[in-house]
Backbone as XML, in Angstrom:
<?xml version="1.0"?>
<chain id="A" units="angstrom">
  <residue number="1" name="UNK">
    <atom name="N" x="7.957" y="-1.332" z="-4.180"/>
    <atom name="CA" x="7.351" y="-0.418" z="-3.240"/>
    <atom name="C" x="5.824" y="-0.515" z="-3.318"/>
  </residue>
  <residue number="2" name="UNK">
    <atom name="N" x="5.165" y="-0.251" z="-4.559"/>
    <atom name="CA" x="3.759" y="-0.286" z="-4.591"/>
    <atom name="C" x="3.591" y="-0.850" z="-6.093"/>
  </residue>
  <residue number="3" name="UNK">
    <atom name="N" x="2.601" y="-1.862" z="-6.066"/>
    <atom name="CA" x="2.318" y="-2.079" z="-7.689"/>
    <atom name="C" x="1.036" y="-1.386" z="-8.216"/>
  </residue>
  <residue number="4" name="UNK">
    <atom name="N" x="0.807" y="-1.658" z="-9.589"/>
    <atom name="CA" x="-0.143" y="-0.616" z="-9.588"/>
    <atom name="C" x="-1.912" y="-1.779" z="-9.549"/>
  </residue>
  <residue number="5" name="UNK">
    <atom name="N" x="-1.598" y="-2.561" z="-9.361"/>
    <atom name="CA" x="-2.761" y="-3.035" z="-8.510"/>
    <atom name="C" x="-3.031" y="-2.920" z="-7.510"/>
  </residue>
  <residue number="6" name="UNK">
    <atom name="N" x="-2.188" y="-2.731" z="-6.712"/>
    <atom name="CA" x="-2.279" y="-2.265" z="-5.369"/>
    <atom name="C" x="-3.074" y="-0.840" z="-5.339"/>
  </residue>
  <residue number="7" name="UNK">
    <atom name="N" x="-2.733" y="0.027" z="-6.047"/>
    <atom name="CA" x="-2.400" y="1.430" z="-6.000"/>
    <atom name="C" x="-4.226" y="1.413" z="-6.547"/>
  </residue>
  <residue number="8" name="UNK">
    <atom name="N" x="-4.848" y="0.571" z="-7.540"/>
    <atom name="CA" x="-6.029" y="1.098" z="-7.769"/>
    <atom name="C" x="-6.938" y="0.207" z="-6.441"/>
  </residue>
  <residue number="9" name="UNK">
    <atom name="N" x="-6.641" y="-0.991" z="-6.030"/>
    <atom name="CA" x="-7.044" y="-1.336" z="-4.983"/>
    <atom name="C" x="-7.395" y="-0.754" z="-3.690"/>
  </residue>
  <residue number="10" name="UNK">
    <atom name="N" x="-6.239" y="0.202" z="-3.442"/>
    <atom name="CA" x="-6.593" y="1.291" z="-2.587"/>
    <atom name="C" x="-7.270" y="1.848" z="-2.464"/>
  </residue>
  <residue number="11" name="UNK">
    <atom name="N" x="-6.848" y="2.802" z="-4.023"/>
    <atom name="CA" x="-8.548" y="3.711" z="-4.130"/>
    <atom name="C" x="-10.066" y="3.218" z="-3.705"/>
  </residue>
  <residue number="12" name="UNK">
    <atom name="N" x="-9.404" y="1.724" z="-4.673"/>
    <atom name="CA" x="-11.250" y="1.211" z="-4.467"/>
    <atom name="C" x="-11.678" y="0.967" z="-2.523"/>
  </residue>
  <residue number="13" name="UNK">
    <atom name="N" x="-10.885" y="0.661" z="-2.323"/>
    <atom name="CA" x="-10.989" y="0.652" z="-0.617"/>
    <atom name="C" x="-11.683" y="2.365" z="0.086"/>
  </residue>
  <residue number="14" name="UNK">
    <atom name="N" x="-11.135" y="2.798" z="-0.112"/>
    <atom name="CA" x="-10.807" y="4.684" z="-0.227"/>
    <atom name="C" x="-12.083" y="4.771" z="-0.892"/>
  </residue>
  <residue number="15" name="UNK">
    <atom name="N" x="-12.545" y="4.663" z="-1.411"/>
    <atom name="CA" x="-13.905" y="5.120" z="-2.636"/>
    <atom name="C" x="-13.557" y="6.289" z="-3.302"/>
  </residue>
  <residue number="16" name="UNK">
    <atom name="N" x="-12.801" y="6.598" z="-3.628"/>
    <atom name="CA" x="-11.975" y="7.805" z="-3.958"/>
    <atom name="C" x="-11.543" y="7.645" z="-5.930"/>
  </residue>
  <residue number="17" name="UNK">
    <atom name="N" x="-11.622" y="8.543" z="-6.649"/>
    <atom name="CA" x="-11.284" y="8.350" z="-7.970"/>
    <atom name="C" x="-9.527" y="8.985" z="-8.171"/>
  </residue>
  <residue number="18" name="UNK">
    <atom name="N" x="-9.353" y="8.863" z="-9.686"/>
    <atom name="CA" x="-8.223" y="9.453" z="-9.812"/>
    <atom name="C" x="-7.690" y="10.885" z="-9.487"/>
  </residue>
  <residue number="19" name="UNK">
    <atom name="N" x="-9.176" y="11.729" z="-9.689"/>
    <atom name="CA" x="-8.651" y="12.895" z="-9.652"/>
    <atom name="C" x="-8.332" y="13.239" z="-8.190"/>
  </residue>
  <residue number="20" name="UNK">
    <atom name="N" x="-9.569" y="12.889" z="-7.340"/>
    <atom name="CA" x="-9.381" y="12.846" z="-5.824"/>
    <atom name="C" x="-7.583" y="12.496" z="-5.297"/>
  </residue>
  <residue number="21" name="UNK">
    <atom name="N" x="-7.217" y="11.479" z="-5.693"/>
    <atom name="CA" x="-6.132" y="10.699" z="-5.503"/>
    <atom name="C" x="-5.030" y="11.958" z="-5.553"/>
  </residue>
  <residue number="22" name="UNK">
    <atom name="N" x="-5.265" y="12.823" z="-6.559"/>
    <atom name="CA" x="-4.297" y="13.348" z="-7.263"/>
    <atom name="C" x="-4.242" y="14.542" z="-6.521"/>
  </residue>
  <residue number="23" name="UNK">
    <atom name="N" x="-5.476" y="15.322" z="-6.278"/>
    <atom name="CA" x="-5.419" y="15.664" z="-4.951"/>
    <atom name="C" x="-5.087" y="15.960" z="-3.915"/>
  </residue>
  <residue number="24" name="UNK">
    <atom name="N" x="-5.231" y="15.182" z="-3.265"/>
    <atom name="CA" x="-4.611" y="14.385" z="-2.231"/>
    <atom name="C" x="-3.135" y="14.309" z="-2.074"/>
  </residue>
  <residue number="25" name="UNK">
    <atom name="N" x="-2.395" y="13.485" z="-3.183"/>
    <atom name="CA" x="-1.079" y="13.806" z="-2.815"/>
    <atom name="C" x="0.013" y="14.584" z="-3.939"/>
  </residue>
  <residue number="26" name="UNK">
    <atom name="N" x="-1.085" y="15.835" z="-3.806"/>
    <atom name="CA" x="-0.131" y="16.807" z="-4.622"/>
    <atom name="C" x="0.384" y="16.536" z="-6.302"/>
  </residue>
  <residue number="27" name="UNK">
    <atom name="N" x="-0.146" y="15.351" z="-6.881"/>
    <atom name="CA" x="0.227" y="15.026" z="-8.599"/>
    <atom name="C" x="-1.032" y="15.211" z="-9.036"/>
  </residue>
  <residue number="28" name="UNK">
    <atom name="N" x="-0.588" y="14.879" z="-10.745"/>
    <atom name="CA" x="-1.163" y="15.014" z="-11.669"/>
    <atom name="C" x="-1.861" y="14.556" z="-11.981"/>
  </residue>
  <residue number="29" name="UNK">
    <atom name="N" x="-3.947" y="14.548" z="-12.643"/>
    <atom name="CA" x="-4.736" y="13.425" z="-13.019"/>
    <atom name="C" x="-3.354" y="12.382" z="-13.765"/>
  </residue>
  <residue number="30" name="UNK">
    <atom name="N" x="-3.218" y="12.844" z="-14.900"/>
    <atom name="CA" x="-1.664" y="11.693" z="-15.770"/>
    <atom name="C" x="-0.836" y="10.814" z="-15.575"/>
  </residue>
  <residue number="31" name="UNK">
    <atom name="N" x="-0.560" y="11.915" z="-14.369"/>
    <atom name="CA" x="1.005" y="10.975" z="-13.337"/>
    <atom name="C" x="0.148" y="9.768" z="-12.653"/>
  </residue>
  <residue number="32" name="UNK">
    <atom name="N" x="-0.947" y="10.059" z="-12.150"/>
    <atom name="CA" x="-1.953" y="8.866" z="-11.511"/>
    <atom name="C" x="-2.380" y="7.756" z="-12.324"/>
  </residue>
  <residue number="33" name="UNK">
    <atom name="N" x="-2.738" y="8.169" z="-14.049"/>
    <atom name="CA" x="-3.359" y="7.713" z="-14.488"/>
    <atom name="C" x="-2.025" y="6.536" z="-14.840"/>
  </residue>
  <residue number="34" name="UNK">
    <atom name="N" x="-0.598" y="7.479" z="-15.373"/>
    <atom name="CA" x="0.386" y="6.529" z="-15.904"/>
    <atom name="C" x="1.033" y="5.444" z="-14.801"/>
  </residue>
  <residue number="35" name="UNK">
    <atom name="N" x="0.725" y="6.302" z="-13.577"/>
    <atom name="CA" x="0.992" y="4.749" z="-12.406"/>
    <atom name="C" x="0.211" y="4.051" z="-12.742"/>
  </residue>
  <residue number="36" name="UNK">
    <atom name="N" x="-0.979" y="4.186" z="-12.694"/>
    <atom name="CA" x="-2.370" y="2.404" z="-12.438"/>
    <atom name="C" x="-1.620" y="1.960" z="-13.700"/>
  </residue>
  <residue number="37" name="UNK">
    <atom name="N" x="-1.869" y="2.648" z="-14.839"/>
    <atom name="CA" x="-1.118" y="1.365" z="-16.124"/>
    <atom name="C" x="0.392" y="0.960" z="-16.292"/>
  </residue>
  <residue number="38" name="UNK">
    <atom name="N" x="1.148" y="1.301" z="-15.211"/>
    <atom name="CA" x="1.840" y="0.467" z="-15.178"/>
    <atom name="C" x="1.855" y="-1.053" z="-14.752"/>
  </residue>
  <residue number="39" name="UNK">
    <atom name="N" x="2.859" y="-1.806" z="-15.487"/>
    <atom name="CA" x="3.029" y="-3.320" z="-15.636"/>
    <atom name="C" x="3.813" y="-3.885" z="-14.146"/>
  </residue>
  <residue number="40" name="UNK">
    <atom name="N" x="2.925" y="-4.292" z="-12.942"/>
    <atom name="CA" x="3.777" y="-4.831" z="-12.121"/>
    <atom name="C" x="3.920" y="-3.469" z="-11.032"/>
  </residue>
  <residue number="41" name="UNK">
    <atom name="N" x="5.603" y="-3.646" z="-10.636"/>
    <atom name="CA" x="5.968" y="-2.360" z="-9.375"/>
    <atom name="C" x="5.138" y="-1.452" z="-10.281"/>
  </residue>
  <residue number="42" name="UNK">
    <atom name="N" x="5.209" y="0.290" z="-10.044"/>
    <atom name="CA" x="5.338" y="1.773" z="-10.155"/>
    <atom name="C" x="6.727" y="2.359" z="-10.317"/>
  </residue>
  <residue number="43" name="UNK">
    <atom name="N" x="7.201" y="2.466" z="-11.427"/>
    <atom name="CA" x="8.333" y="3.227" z="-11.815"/>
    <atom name="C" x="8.420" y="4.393" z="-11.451"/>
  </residue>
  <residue number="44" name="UNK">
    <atom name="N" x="9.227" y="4.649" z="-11.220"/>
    <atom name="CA" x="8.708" y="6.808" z="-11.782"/>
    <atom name="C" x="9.883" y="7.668" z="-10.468"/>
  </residue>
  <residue number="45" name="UNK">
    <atom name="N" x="9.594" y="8.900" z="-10.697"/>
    <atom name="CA" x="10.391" y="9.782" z="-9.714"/>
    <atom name="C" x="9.999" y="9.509" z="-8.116"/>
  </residue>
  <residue number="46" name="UNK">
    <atom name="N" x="11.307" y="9.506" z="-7.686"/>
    <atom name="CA" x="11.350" y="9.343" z="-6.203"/>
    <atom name="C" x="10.275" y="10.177" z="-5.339"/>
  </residue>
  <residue number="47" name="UNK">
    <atom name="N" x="10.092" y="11.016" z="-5.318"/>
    <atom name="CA" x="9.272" y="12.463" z="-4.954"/>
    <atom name="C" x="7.842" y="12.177" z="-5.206"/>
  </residue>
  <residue number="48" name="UNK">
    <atom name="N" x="7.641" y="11.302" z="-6.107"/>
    <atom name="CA" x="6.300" y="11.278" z="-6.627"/>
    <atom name="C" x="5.823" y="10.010" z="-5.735"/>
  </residue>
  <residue number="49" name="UNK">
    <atom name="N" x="6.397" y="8.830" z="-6.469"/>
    <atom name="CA" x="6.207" y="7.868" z="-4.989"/>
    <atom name="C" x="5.832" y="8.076" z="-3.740"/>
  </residue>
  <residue number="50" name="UNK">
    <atom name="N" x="6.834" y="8.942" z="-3.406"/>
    <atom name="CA" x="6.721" y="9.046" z="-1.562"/>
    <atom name="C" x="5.435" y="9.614" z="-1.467"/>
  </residue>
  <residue number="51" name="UNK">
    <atom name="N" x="4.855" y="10.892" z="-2.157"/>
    <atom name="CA" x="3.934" y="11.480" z="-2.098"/>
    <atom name="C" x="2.640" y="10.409" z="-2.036"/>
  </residue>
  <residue number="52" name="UNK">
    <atom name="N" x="2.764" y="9.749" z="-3.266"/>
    <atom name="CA" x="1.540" y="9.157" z="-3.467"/>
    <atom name="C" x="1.432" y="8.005" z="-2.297"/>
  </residue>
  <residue number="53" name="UNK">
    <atom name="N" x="2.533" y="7.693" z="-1.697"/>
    <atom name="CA" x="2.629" y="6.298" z="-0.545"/>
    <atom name="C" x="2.044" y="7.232" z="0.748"/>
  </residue>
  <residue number="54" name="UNK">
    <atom name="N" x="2.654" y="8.332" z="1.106"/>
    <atom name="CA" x="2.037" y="8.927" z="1.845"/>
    <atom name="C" x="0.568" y="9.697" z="1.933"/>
  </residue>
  <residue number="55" name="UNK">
    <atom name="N" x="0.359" y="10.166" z="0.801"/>
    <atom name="CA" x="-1.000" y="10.419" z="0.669"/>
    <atom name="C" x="-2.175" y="9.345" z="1.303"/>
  </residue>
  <residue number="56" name="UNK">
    <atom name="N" x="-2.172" y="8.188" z="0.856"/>
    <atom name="CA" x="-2.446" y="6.554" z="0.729"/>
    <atom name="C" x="-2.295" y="6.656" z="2.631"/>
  </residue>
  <residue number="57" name="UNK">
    <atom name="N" x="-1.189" y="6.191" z="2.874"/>
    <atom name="CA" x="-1.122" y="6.187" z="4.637"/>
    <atom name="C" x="-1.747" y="7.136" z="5.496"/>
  </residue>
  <residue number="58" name="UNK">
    <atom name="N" x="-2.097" y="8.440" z="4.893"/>
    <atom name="CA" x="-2.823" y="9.321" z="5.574"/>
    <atom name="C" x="-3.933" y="8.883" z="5.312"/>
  </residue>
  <residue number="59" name="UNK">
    <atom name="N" x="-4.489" y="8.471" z="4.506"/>
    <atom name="CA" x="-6.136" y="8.101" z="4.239"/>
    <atom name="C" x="-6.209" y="6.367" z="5.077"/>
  </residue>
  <residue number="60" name="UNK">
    <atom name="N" x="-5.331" y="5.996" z="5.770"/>
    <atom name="CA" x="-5.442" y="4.971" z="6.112"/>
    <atom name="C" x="-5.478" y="3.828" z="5.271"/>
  </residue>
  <residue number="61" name="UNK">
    <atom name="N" x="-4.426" y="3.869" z="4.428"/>
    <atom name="CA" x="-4.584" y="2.414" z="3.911"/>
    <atom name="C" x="-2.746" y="2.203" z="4.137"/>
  </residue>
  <residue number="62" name="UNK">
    <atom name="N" x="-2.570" y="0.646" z="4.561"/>
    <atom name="CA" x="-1.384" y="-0.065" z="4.407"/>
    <atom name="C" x="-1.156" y="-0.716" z="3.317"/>
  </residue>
  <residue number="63" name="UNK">
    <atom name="N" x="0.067" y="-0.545" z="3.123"/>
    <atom name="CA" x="0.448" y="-1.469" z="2.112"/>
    <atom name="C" x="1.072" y="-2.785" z="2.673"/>
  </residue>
  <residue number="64" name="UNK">
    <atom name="N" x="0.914" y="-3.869" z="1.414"/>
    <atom name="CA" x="1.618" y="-5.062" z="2.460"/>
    <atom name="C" x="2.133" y="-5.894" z="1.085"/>
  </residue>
  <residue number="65" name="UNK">
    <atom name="N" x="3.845" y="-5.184" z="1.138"/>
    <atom name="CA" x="4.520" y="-5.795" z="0.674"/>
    <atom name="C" x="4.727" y="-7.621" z="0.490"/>
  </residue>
  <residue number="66" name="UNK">
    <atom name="N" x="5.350" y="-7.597" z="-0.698"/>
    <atom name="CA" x="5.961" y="-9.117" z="-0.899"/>
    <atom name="C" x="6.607" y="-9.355" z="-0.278"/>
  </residue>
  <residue number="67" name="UNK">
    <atom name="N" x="6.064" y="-10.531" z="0.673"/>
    <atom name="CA" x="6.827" y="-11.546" z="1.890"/>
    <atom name="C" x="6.190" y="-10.879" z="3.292"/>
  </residue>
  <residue number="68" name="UNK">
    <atom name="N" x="6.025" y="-10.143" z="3.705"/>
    <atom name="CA" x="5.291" y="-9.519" z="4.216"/>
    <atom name="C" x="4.001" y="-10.757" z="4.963"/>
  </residue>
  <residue number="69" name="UNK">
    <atom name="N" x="4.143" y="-10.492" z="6.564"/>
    <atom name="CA" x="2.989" y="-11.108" z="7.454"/>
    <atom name="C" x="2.015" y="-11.241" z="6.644"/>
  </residue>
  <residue number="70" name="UNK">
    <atom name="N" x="1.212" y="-11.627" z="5.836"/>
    <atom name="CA" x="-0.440" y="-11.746" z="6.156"/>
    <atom name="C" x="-0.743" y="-13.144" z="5.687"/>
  </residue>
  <residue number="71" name="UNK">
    <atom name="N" x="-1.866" y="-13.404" z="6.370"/>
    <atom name="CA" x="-2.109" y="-14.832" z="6.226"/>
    <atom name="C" x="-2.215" y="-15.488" z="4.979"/>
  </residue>
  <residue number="72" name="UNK">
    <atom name="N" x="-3.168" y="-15.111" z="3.636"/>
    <atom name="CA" x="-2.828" y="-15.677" z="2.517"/>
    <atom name="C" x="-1.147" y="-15.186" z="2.019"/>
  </residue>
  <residue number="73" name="UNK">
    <atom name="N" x="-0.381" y="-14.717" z="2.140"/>
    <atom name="CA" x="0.574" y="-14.296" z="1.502"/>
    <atom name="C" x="0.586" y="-13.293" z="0.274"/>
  </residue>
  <residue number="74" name="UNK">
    <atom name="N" x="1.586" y="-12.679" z="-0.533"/>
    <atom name="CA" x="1.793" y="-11.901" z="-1.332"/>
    <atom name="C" x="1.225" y="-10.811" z="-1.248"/>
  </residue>
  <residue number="75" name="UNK">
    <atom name="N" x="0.903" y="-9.533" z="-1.893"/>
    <atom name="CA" x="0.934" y="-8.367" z="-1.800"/>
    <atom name="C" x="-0.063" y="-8.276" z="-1.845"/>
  </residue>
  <residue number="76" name="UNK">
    <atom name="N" x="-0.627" y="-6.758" z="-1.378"/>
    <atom name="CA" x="-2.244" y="-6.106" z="-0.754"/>
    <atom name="C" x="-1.866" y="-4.982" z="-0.452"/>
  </residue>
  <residue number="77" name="UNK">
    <atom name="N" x="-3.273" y="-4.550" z="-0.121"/>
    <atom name="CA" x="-3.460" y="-3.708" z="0.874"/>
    <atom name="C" x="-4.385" y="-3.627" z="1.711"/>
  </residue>
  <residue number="78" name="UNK">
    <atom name="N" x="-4.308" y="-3.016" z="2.889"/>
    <atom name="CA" x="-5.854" y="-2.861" z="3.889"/>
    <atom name="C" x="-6.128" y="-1.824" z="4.406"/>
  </residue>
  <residue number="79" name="UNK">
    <atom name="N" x="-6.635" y="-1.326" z="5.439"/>
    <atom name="CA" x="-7.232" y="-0.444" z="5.720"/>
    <atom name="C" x="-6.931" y="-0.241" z="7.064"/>
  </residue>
  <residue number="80" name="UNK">
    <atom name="N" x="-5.915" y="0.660" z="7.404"/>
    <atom name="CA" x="-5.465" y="0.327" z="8.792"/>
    <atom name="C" x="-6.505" y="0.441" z="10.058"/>
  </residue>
  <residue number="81" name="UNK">
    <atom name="N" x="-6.019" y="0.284" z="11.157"/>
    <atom name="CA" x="-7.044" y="0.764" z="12.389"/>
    <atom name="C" x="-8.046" y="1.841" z="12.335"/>
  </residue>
  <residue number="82" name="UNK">
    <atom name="N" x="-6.629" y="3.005" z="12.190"/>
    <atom name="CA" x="-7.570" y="4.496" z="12.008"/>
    <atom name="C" x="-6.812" y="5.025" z="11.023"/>
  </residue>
  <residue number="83" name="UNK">
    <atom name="N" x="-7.112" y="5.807" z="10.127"/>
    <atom name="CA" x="-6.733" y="6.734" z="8.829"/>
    <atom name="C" x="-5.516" y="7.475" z="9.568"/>
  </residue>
  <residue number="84" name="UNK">
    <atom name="N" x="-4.117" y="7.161" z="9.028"/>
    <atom name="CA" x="-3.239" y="7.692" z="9.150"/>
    <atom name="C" x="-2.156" y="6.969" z="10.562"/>
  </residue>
  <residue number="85" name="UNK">
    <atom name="N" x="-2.743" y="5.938" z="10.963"/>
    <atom name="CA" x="-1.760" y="5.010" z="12.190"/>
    <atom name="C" x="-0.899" y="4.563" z="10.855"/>
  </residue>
  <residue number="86" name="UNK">
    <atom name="N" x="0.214" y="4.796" z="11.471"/>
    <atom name="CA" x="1.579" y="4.211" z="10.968"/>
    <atom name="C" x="1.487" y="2.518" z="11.239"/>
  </residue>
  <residue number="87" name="UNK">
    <atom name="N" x="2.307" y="2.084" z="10.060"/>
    <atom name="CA" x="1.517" y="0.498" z="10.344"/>
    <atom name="C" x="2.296" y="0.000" z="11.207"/>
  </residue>
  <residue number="88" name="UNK">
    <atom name="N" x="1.785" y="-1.145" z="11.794"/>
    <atom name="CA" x="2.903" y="-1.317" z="12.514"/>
    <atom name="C" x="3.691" y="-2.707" z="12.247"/>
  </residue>
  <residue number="89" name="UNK">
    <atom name="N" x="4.701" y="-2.605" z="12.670"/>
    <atom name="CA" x="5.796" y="-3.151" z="12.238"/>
    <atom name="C" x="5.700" y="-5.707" z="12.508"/>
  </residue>
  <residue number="90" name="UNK">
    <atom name="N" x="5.968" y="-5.963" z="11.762"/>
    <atom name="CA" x="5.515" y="-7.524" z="12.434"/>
    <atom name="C" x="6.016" y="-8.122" z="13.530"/>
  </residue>
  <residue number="91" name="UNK">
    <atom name="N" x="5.231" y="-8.976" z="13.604"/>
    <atom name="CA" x="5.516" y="-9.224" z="15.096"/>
    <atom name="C" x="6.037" y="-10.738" z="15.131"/>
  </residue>
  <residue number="92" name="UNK">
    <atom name="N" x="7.432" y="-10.577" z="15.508"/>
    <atom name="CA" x="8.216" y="-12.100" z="15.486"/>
    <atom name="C" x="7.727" y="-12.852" z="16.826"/>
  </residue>
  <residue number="93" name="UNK">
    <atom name="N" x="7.927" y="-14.317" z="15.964"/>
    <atom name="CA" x="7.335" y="-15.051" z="16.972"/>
    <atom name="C" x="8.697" y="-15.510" z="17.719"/>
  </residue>
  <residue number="94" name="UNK">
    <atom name="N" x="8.352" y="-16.168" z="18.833"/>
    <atom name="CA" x="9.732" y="-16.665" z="19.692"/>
    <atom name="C" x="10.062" y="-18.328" z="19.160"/>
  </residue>
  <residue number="95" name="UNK">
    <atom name="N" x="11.103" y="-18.578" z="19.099"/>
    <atom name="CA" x="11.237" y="-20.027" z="18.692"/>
    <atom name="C" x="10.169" y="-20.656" z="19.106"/>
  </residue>
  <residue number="96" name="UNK">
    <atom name="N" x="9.154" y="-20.924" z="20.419"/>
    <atom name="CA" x="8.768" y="-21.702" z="20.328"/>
    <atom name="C" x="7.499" y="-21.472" z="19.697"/>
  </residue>
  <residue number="97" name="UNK">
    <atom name="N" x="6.905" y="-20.281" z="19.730"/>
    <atom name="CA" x="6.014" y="-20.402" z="18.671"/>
    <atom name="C" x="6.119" y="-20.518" z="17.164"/>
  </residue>
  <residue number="98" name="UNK">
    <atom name="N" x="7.387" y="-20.595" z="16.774"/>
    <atom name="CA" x="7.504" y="-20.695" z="15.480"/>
    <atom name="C" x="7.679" y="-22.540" z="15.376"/>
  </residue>
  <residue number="99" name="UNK">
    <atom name="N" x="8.072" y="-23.176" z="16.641"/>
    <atom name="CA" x="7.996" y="-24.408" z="16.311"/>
    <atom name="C" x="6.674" y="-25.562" z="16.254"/>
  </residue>
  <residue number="100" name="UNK">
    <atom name="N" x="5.559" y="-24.369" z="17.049"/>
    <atom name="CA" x="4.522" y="-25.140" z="17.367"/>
    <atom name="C" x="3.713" y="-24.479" z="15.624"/>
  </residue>
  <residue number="101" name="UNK">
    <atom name="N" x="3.922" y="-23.787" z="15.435"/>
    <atom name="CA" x="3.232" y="-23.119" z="13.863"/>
    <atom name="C" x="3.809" y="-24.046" z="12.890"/>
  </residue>
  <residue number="102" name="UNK">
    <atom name="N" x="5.346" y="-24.499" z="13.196"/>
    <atom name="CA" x="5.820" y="-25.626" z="12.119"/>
    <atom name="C" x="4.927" y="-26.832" z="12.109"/>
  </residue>
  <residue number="103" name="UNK">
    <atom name="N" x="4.179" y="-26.795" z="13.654"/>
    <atom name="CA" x="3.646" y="-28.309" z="13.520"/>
    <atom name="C" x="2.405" y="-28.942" z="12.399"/>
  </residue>
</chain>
C-alpha cells in the first residue's frame, strides 16, 4: 500500500513534519514515527493506514504504486493537480498504440 519511503517522501513534498502529519490524519507523533522506520511496505492497523493514505490524498499527494504507469517505473509519489483530486485512474493504450510503443 505505502512504503515508508514513500510516506517520508511525501512529507518532504508537503513540507510538513511528523507532528503536522499526525495531525492531519488523526494519529500519533509514535504511530508516525514507527511507520517512517519501518523496513519496506507499512505494517500496522487497518484504520490507521487508511487515515494516514487519506490524510496524504487530501494534501494532494499520489501515491504510485509498484507496476504502476510512470515513466521511470517503481514506486513514488507526486503531487497531484490540485490538493485532494482523486488520482486518476491509467490510461490504457489501444493495441495500436501499444504496438507502435513496442517499436
Amino acid at each position: 500500500m505505502i512504503t515508508a519511503p514513500q510516506l517520508r517522501a511525501a512529507r518532504a513534498l508537503l513540507g510538513i513534519d511528523q507532528r503536522q502529519l499526525a495531525g492531519r490524519s488523526g494519529l500519533s507523533v509514535p504511530t508516525i514515527q514507527r511507520m517512517e522506520a519501518s523496513d519496506g511496505v507499512i505494517r500496522g492497523n487497518v484504520d490507521s493506514l487508511m487515515k494516514l493514505v487519506s490524510a496524504l490524498g487530501a494534501a494532494g499527494i499520489e501515491l504510485i504504486a509498484e507496476g504502476s504507469v510512470s515513466q521511470a517505473g517503481g514506486r513514488g509519489v507526486r503531487l497531484a493537480d490540485r490538493p485532494g483530486d482523486a488520482p486518476k485512474p491509467p490510461r490504457t493504450l489501444s493495441r495500436r498504440q501499444q504496438t507502435i510503443r513496442a517499436r
